[in-house]
ZAMARGU-4260 file (C-alpha; in steps of 0.2 Angstrom, whole numbers, plus 5000, padded with zeros to 4 digits):
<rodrens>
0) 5000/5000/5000 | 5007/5017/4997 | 5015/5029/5008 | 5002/5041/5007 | 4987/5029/5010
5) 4998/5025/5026 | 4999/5042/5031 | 4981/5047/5029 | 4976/5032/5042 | 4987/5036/5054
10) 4981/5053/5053 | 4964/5049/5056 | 4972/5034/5068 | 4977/5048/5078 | 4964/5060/5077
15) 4950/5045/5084 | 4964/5042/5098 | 4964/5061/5102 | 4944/5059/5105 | 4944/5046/5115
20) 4957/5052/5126 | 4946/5067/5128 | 4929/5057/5133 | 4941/5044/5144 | 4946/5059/5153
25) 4927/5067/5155 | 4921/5051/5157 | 4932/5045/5173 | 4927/5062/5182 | 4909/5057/5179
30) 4913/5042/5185 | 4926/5047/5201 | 4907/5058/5206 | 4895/5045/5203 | 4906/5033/5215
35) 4908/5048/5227 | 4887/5047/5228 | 4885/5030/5231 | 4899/5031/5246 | 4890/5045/5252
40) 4871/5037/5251 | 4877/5019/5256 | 4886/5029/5273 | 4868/5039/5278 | 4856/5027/5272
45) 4855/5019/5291 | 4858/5038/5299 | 4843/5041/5287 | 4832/5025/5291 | 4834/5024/5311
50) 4819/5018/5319 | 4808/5026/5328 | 4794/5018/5339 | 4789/5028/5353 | 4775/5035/5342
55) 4763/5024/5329 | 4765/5041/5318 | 4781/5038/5319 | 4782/5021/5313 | 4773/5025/5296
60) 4785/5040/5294 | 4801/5029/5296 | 4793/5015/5281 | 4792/5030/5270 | 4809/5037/5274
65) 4817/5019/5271 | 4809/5015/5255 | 4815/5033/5248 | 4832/5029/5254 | 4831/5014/5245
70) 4825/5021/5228 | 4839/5035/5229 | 4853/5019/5233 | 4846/5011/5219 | 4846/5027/5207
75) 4864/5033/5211 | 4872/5013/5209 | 4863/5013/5192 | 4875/5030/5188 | 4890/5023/5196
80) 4887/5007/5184 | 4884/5016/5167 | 4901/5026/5170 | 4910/5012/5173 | 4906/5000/5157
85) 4908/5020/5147 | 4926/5021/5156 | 4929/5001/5154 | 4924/5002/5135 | 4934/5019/5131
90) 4949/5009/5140 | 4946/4995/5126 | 4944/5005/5111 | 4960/5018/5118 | 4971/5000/5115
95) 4963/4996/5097 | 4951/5009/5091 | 4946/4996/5078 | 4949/4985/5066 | 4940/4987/5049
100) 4934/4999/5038 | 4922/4997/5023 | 4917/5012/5008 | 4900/5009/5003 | 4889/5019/4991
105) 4872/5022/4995 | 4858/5029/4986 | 4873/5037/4976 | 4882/5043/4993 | 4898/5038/4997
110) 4900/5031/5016 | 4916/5026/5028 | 4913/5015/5041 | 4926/5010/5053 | 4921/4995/5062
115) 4926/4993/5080 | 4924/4982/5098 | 4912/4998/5102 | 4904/5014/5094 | 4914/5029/5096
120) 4904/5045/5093 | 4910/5062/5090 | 4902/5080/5100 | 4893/5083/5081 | 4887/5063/5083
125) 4895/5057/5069 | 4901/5041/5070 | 4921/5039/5071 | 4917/5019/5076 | 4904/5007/5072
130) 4901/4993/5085 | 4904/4978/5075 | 4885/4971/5080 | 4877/4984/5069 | 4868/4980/5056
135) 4877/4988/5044 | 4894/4982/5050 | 4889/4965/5044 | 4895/4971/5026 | 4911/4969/5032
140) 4910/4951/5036 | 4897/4945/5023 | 4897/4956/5008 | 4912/4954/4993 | 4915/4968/4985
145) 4902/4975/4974 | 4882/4975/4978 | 4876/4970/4997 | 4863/4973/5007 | 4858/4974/5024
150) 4845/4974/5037 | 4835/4990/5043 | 4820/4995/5052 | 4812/4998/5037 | 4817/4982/5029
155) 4834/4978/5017 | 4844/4991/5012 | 4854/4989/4997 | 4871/4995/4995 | 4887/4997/4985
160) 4902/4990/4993 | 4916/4998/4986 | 4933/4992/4997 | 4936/4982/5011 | 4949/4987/5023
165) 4958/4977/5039 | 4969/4983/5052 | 4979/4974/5066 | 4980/4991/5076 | 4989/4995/5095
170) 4986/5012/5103 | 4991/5024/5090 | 5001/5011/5080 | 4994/5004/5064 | 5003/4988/5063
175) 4996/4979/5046 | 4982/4986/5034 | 4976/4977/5020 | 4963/4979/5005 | 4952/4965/5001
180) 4941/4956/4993 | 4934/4943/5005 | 4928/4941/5021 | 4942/4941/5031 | 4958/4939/5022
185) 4974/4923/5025 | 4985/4937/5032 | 4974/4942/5045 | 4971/4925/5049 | 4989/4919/5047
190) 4992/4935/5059 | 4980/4928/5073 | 4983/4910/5074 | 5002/4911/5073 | 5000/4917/5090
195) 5007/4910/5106 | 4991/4903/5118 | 4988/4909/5136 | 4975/4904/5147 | 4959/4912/5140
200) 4950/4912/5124 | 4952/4929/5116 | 4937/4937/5105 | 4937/4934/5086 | 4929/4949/5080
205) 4941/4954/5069 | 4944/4939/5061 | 4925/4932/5059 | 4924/4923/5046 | 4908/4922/5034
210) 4900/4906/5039 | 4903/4909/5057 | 4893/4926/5054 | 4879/4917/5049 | 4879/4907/5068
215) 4883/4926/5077 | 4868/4936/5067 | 4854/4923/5067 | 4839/4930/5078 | 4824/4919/5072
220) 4830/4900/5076 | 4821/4893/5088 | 4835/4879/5086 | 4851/4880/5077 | 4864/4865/5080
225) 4880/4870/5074 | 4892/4855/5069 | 4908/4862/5067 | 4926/4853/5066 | 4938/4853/5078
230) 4945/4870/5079 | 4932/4878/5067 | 4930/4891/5079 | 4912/4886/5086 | 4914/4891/5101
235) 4921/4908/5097 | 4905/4911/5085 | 4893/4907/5100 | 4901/4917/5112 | 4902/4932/5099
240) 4882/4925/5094 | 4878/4929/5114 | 4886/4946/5110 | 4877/4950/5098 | 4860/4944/5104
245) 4863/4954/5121 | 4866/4971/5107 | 4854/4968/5098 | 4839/4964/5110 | 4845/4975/5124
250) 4828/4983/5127 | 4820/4965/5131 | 4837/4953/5136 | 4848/4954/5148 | 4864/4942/5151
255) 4856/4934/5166 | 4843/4927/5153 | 4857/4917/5143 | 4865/4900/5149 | 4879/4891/5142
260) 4881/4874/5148 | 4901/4872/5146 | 4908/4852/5145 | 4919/4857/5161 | 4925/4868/5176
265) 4940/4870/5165 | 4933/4875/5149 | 4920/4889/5159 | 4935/4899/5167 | 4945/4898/5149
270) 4931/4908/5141 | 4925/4919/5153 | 4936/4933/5148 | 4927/4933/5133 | 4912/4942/5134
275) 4918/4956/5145 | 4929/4961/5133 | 4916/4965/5121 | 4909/4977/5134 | 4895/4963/5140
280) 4891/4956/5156 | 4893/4936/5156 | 4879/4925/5154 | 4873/4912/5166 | 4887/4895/5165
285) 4886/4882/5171 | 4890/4861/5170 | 4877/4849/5167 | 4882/4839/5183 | 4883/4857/5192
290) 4866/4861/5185 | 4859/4842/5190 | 4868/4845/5210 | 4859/4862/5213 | 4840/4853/5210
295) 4845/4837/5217 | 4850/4845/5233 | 4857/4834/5247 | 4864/4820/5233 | 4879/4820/5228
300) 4877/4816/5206 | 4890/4807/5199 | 4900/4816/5184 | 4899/4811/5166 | 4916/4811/5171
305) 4915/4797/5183 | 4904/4786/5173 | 4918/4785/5159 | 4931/4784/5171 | 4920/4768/5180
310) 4917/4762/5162 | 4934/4760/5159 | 4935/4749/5172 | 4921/4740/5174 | 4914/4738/5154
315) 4901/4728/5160 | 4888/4726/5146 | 4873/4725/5154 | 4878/4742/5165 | 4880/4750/5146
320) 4863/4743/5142 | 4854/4748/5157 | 4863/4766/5154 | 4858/4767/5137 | 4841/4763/5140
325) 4839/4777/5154 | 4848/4790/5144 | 4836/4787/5128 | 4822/4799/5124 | 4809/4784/5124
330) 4812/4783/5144 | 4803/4802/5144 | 4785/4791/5136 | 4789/4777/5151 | 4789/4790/5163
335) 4771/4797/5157 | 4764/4779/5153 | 4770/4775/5172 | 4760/4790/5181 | 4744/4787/5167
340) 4744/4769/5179 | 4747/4777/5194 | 4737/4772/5207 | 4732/4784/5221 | 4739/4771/5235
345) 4755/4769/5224 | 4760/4787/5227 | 4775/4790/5240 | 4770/4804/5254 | 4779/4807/5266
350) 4779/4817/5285 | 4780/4835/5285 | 4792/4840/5300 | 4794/4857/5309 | 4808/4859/5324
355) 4809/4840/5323 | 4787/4837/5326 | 4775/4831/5313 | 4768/4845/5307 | 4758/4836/5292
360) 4757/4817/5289 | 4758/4807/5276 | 4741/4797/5278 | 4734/4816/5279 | 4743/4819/5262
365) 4738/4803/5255 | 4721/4803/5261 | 4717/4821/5252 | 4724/4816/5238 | 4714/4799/5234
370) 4697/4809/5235 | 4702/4822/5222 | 4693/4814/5207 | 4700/4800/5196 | 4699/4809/5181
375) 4713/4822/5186 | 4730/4817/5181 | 4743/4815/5194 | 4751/4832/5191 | 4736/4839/5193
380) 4729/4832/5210 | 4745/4835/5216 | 4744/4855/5214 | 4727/4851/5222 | 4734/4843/5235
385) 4748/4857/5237 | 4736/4870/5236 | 4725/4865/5251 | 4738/4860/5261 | 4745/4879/5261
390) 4729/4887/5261 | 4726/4874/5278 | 4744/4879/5283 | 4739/4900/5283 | 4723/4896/5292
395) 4733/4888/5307 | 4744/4904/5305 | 4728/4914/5308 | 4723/4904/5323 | 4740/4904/5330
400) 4741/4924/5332 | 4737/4922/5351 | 4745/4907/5354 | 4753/4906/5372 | 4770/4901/5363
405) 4769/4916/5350 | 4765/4929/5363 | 4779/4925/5372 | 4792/4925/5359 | 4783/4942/5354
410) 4788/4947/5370 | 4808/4942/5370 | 4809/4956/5354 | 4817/4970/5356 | 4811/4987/5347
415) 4822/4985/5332 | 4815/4967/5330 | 4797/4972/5334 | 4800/4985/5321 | 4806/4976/5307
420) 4793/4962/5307 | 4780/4977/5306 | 4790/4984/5293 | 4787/4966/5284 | 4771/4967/5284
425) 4762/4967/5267 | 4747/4977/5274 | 4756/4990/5288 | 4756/5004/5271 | 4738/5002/5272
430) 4735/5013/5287 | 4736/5028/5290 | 4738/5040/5306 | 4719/5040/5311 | 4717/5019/5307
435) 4732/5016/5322 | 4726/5003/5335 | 4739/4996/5346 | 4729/4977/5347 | 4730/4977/5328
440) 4746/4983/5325 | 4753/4970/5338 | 4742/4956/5329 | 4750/4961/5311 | 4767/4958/5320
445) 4760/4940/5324 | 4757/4934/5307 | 4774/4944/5303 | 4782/4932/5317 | 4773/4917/5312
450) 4776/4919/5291 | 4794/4921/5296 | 4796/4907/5309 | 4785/4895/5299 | 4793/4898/5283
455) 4802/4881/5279 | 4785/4872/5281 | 4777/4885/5268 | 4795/4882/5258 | 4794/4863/5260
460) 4774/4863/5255 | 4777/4874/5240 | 4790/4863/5234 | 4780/4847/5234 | 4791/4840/5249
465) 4777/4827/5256 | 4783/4816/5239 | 4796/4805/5242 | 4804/4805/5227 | 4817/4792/5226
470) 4806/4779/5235 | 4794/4783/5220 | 4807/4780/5208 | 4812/4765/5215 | 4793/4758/5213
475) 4797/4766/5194 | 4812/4756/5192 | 4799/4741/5197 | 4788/4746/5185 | 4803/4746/5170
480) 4806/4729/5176 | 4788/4723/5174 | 4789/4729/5156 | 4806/4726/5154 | 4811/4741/5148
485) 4821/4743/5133 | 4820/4723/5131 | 4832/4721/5147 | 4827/4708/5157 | 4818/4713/5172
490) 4831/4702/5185 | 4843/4717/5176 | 4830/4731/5182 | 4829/4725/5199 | 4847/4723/5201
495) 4847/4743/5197 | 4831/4748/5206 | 4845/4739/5221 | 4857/4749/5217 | 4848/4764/5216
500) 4841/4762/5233 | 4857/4757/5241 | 4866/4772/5232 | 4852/4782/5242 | 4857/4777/5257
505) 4872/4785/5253 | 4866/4800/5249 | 4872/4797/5232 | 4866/4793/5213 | 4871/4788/5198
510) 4873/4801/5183 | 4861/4791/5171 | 4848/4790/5185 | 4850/4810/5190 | 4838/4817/5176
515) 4826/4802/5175 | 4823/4807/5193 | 4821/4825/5191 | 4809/4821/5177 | 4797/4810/5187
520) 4797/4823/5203 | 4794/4838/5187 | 4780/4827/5179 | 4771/4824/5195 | 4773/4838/5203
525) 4772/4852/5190 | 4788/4860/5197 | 4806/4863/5188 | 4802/4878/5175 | 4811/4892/5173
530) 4800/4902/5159 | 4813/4917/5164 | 4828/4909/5155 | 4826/4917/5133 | 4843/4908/5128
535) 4852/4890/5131 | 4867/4887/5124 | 4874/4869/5124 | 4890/4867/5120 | 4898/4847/5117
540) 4882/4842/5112 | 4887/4826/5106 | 4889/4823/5124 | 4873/4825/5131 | 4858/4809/5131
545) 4842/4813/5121 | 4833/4809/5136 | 4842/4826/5147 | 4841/4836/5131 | 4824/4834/5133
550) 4824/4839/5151 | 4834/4855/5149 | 4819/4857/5136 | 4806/4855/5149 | 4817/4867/5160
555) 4818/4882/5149 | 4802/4880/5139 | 4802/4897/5132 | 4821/4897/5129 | 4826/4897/5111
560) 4842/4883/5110 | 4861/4883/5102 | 4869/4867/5102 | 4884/4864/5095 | 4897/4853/5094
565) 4907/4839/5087 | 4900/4823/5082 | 4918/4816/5078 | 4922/4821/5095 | 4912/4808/5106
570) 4919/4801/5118 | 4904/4795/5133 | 4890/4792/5118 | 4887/4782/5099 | 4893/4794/5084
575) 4877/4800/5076 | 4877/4811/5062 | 4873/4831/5060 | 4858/4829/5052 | 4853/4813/5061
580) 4854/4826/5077 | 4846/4840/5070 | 4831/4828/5066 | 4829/4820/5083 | 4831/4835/5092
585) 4815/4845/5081 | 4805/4829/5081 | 4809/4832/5101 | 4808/4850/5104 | 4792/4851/5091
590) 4800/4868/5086 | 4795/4879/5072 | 4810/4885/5065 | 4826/4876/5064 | 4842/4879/5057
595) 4858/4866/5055 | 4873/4874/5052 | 4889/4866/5047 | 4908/4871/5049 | 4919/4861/5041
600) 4938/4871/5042 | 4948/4870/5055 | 4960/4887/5062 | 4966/4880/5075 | 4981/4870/5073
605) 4994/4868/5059 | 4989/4859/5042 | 5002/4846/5047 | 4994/4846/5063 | 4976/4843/5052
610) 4982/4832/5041 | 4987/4819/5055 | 4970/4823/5062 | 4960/4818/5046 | 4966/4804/5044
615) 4962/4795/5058 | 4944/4798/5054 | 4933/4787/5040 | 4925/4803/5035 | 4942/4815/5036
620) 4942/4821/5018 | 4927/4831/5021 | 4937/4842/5034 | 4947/4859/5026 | 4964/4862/5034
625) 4968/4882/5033 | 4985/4882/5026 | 4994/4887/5038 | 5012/4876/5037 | 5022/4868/5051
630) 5030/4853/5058 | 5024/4833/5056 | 5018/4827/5071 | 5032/4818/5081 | 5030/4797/5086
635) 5039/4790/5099 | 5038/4771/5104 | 5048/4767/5121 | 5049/4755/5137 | 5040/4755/5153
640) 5058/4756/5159 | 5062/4771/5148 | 5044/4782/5147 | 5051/4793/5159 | 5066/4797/5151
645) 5057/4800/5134 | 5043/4810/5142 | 5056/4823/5148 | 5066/4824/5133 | 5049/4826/5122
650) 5046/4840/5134 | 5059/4849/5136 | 5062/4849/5114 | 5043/4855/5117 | 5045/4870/5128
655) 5061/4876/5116 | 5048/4883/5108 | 5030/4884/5114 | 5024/4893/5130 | 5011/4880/5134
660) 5011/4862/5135 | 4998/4849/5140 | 5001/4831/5139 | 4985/4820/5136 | 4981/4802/5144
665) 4966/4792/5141 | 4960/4792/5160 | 4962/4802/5176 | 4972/4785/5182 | 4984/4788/5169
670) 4986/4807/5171 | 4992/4805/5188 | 5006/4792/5183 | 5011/4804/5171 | 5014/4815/5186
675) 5024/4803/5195 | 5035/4802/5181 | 5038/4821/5179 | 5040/4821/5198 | 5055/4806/5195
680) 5062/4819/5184 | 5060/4834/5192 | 5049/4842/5179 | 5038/4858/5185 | 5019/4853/5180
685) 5002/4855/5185 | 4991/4838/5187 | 4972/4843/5186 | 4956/4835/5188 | 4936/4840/5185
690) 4937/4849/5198 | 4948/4862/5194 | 4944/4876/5188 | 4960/4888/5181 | 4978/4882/5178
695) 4993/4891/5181 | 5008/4881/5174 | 5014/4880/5157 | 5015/4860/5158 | 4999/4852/5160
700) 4992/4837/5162 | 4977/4830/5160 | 4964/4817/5153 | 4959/4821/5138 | 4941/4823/5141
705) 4945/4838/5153 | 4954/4846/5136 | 4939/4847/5126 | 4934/4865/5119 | 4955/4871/5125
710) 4967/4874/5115 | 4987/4872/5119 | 5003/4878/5109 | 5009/4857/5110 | 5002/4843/5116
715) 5011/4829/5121 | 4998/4812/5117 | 5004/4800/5131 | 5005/4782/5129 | 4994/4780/5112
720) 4998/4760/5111 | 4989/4746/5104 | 4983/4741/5121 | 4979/4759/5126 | 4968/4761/5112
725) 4965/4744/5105 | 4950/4746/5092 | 4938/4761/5082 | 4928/4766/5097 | 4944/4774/5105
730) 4945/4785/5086 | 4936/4800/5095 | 4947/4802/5110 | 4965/4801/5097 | 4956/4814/5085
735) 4951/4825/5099 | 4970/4823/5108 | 4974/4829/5091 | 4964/4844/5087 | 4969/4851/5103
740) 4987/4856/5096 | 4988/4873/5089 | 5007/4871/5083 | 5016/4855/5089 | 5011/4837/5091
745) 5021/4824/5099 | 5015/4806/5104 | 5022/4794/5113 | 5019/4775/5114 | 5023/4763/5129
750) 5026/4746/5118 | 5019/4745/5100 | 5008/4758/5094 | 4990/4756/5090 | 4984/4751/5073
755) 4973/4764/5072 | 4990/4777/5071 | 5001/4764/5061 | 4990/4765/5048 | 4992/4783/5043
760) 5011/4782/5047 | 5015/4794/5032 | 5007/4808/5044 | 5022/4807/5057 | 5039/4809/5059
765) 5045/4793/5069 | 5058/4799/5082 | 5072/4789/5088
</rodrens>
């Protein structure tokens, strides 16, 4: 590019700069104040608010004076908030003011945009940057040069796009510019990947590529599975998708309305820097087994961790039968044809207990409930049930106002608790100075008391405790057997529904068994909705049974759903295909509009790296490599007496190099072996497990089911020998160790190497 052009952006470069310096510095004043006024209100808010309760007058005064306070606390941490995201976002565009530009001509006009992390405007509200979420910014990653349109208020808007511009600027530094004519262009791209890994995922949106657009700019999918390759840059796109949806439906959506269920601890702190580097708040994460503890309080779930861990060493086949059969979507109609039977006598109450007494029993329960009529379904005679029983609990509540024990414990109050029950009170802001009466006043604190002491019993009715729920899925586990379920034998059923019961006892259950359970207490009590939650994103979709897709389904049910993932990458469930998917999960969310999207070229790791990759897979020749060169993967084969010796010297060739190195087992067994060699060796490293959450090393080591979604500079694949990974079903685990390689590979085989890697031999580069 010529002299001049260079001159004329930096120019302008400096110029943006110069205004953003100048709002930074109005902007942290206004912000410096605001944080002044929340100190100041926060401080007098309880001078403001003491109580008062020598007069009744008094007491009405002193509820006005604290809901007031509130309002203005409320109202001045608001302010404090907007300044800082305006100071935060200045910050972020000070250190790259943006990274595109495109010239379009519209209506005959000529137009340049520069498109940025953020909008930038000036004091005669021109734009100097356009947030990369606008609608017009996506010419910039859709639209080749020549005609494009794009969306508007009023509808599409057509447009003449006459150059397309990139940038890889710092501060007042422009250190690349390019014209061209594609999305994103290899230099960029070339520019971005060659670079050395940390610990977080970084934002794409300068390097968005077309097809990953169409993920981040969709708003009318009720579904959209998105199969994309290892290293396709899926889980960029949905984080950048989450973005965009929070930009563009900031009147209606907020980020507490989006979840993303991640594949692990790991994975959920490696992303999180993510979004708030695009000037958004991060959504709602969470595990599935995380998601399955917090509503199966007081069990401890297993992991889908665990299971594969277990199922390596206990392959029993009739356990990976009985899990199949409780993870598929047919165990959802079981479930309904089970309660459609249910007797009234075959439901499971149970005692209702309050400071250790029996407060409601279970024959009170039960007898309720098996003189609602017959022609209510069980969900609904159990709301019946529910409702009566707290409507009976209020009346007692009533009655017990002038209970000896009550008036006593009224009577051990001092004037700040005696005021803040009154306070409670839904109906003290009724009254006014002229309605005071003392026995009224001292009756409203009663019910106060009583609401707030009886509260877990109201709690533990309006949560449908009086079911015993895993005593009612053990008589379901019966009923599986009767009808031998899946076409297992009942002996088989009633060996689980043992288990189940002694696992119980323990406090504990199995991962398969988790959402069954939490289906069953949904179905008959009506409970487990959230109809707050507008987005779930799944990410390792491959991962997750029909049977808890379904759940998170009934969870959310007005959520629109994302899922994404891998099918090549299944490690715990059988491969299906894309489209296989995408057809059981509409035929099983009955949605209305669907949308499969596929990403088939890998960024991430070096076409050396790919090329390995690919070939381990029967289908690998549909996968596109980006060309980005490098070294063959490296193959080792050593002794058991030798392995540590070659583990180090791999290692230490590695870290020549690359900043970050994680070396991959098959198992959590095998991980920690790994670490007793490095420890022989005297090798710095980090050992982790699922339940960490960050790293800090730059030697890792791991299984390689904890690396899924992460990305390392070199990956050292430990111990890939025949006996390690004997047949096809271990393909998935070798291709995702693999993929997770951005710029070295070296594996290592402790006696002959598996067939499944001998047979694309021409891919390595045996080492001595």
């Amino acid at each position: 590019m010529e002299e001049k052009e260079w001159q004329i952006e930096s120019d302008r470069l400096n110029r943006v700069v110069d205004e953003i310096e100048t709002q930074l510095v109005i902007a942290q004043a206004d912000y410096e104040q605001a944080h002044a006024e929340t100190f100041a209100v926060e401080s007098n808010y309880g001078a403001n608010t003491s109580i008062n309760t020598i007069e009744e007058d008094d007491t009405m005064e002193t509820n006005a004076e604290i809901q007031q306070q509130r309002n203005i606390v409320a109202r001045v941490t608001e302010t404090e908030q907007i300044m800082e995201k305006i100071v935060t976002t200045l910050h972020t565009l000070e250190a790259s003011p943006y990274f595109g530009r495109v010239d379009i001509i519209e209506d005959g006009d000529p137009e340049t945009l520069y498109i940025g992390l953020a909008s930038l405007q000036d004091s005669d509200n021109d734009f100097l940057i356009n947030d990369w979420r606008a609608p017009i910014s996506g010419v910039y990653y859709n639209g080749s040069l020549g005609p494009v349109t794009y969306p508007t208020p009023m509808g599409d808007q057509k447009a003449e796009l006459t150059k397309k511009r990139q940038y890889t600027i710092e501060g007042r530094d422009i250190i690349n510019m390019f014209d061209t004519d594609v999305t994103i262009g290899d230099e960029m791209l070339q520019y971005a990947l060659g670079q050395q890994n940390d610990q977080t995922m970084h934002n794409i949106v300068a390097t968005i590529q077309q097809e990953q657009n169409q993920i981040i700019r969709d708003t009318t999918s009720d579904l959209m599975v998105v199969q994309g390759v290892a290293g396709s840059g899926k889980t960029s796109a949905i984080l950048q998708r989450i973005a965009f949806l929070l930009f563009h439906a900031r009147e209606n959506l907020n980020s507490d309305q989006i979840v993303l269920f991640s594949p692990n601890r790991l994975f959920s702190s490696y992303i999180a820097d993510v979004l708030p580097s695009l000037g958004e708040r991060n959504m709602r994460q969470v595990t599935m087994s995380e998601f399955l503890s917090a509503r199966l309080q007081g069990l401890t779930v297993q992991t889908l961790f665990n299971q594969y861990e277990q199922d390596q060493h206990q392959p029993q086949a009739i356990r990976q039968q009985l899990q199949a059969a409780m993870e598929s979507a047919d165990l959802k109609d079981a479930l309904q044809a089970y309660l459609a039977q249910l007797a009234p006598d075959q439901v499971q109450f149970s005692d209702v207990y309050f400071n250790g007494d029996k407060w409601f029993t279970q024959t009170e329960f039960a007898d309720y409930f098996a003189q609602l009529p017959a022609a209510y379904s069980v969900m609904d005679r159990m709301l019946q049930t529910k409702m009566h029983f707290m409507e009976l609990l209020q009346n007692q509540m009533v009655e017990l106002r002038q209970a000896d024990w009550v008036l006593d414990a009224l009577n051990q109050l001092d004037d700040g608790q005696y005021h803040q029950l009154l306070n409670e009170d839904d109906d003290v802001e009724a009254f006014s100075e002229a309605d005071v009466d003392l026995d009224a006043t001292l009756d409203q604190v009663a019910g106060a008391y009583l609401s707030q002491t009886l509260q877990p019993l109201d709690d533990a009715l309006y949560n449908t405790q009086f079911i015993d729920v895993y005593r009612q899925f053990s008589d379901f586990l019966a009923y599986l057997a009767q009808i031998e379920f899946g076409g297992i034998a009942g002996k088989w059923w009633l060996t689980k529904q043992q288990r189940f019961e002694n696992q119980i006892e323990q406090h504990q259950i199995d991962y398969e068994d988790a959402v069954p359970l939490l289906f069953l207490r949904d179905l008959m009590t009506g409970s487990g909705t959230n109809q707050f939650m507008q987005y779930v994103f799944v990410d390792e979709m491959q991962d997750y049974a029909m049977i808890q897709m379904l759940y998170l389904k009934h969870a959310f049910p007005n959520a629109k759903f994302t899922l994404l993932g891998d099918a090549e990458q299944a490690l715990f469930r059988a491969v299906q295909t894309p489209e296989a998917l995408m057809q059981a999960y509409a035929d099983a969310f009955q949605v209305k509009h669907r949308r499969l999207i596929k990403l088939n070229k890998s960024y991430r790791s070096t076409q050396q790296i790919m090329n390995f990759a690919k070939a381990l897979l029967p289908d690998g020749d549909s996968i596109q490599t980006f060309q980005r060169p490098g070294e063959k993967p490296t193959l080792a084969q050593t002794t058991v007496e030798k392995a540590a010796d070659t583990l180090a010297d791999t290692l230490k060739r590695l870290l020549e190099t690359q900043q970050t190195v994680a070396i991959l087992t098959k198992t959590q067994d095998q991980a920690e072996a790994v670490s007793a060699l490095l420890d022989q060796q005297e090798l710095p490293h980090q050992l982790l497990d699922a339940a960490d959450r960050t790293w800090t090393a730059n030697v890792l080591v791991l299984p390689i089911y904890l690396a899924k979604g992460l990305e390392f500079d070199a990956v050292i694949g430990y111990d890939v020998s025949q006996e390690n990974y004997p047949d096809e079903t271990s393909t998935g685990l070798l291709y995702t160790l693999a993929s997770r390689a951005m710029h070295d590979l070296a594996l290592i085989s402790v006696g002959p190497v598996t067939q499944l890697i001998t047979e694309v031999a021409d891919t390595l580069t045996f080492m001595e």
